[in-house]
N, C-alpha and C positions, 0 to 999 in steps of 0.2 A: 409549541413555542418555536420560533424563528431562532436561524443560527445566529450567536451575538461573538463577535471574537474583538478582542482591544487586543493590543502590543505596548509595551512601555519599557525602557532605557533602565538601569540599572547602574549607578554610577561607584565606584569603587570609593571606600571611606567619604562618600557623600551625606553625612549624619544631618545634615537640613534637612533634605529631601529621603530620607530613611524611611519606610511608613507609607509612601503617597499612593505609589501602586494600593496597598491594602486598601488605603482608605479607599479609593476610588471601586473597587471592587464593592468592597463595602456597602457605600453609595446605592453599586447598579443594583446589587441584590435587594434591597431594602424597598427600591426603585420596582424594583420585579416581585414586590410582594411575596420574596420569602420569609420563613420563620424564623426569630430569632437564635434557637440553636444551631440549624443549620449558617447563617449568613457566620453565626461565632466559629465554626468549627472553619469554614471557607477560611475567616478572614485573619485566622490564628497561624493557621499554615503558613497562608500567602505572607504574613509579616516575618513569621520564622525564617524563611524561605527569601527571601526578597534582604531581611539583614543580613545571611549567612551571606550572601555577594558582594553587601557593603563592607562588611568585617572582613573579608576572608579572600576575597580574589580581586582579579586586575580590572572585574565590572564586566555586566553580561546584558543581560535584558529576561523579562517574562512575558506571555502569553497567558491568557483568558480565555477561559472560549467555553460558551453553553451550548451542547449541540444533543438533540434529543434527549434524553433522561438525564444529564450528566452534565458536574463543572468540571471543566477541565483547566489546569495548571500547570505551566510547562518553566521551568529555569534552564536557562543555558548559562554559563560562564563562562569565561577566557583564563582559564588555572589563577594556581597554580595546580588544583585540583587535591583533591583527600589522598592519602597515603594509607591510610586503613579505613575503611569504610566500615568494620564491624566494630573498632573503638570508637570512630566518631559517633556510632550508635548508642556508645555507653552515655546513660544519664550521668551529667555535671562531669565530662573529657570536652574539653576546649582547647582550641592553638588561637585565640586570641591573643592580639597583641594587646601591649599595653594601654595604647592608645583609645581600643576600642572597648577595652574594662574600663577604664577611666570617663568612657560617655557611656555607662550603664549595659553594653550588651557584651558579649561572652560567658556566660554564665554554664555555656556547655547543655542546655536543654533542646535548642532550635529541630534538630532534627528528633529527637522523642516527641516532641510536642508536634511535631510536622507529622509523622508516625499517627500518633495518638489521635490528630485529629480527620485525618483522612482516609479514607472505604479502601484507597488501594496506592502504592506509593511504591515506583519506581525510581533507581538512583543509581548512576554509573559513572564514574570521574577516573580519571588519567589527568599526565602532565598538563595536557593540554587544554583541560577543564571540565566542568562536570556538568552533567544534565539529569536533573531533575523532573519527574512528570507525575504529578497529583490528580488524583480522579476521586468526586464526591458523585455517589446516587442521588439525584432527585426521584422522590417519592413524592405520593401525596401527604407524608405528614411534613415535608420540605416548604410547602407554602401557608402564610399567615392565613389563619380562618377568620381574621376581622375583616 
């Protein structure tokens, strides 16, 4: 397979456009003839991952990119960045604000669920913002046999 990389804007409390990375991801995979568990596990991450920026910081952007066996997923953000990184691990600990429990997200899962659905998952943040990098193996059970 050819190397495929997209880039897309991630906009701070931007709840319209919440989601579109995924879906678009989504999309390419479905597009590339993967399997539907694997495109779910991709596209579970990516939305986790992709609202923690909308809830949670000053807005960042993500990276895609399929390069020989592997998705890869990258988040940057502009802080304010995590302050404990091992409680933010804990399932249902959120710093959501009001505002964004009030449009349905904060429920304190994003990063288990981001955990749980990807092979290897890197995560480092400071004041100055955090950067996220997700990696799923493609395998042969990764592509639809219809």
């Amino acid at each position: 397979m050819n190397t495929l990389k997209k880039h897309y804007e991630i906009k701070a409390f931007d709840f319209d456009l919440a989601g579109a990375m995924s879906s678009d991801i989504k999309r390419t995979l479905k597009q590339l003839k993967f399997e539907f568990d694997f495109i779910k596990r991709v596209s579970v991450a990516c939305y986790e991952a992709e609202i923690n920026i909308v809830i949670h910081s000053h807005g960042g952007y993500g990276d895609f990119s399929i390069v020989d066996k592997a998705v890869y997923l990258q988040f940057i953000d502009c802080g304010p960045g995590i302050q404990d990184i091992n409680l933010a691990m804990t399932p249902g600990y959120t710093t959501a604000n009001e505002e964004s429990r009030l449009n349905g997200f904060g429920a304190g899962m994003g990063l288990t669920n981001i955990k749980n659905s990807s092979d290897e998952m890197s995560l480092i943040s400071d004041v100055n913002g955090t950067v996220l990098k997700l990696k799923f193996y493609i395998t042969e059970d990764s592509y639809d046999a219809h």
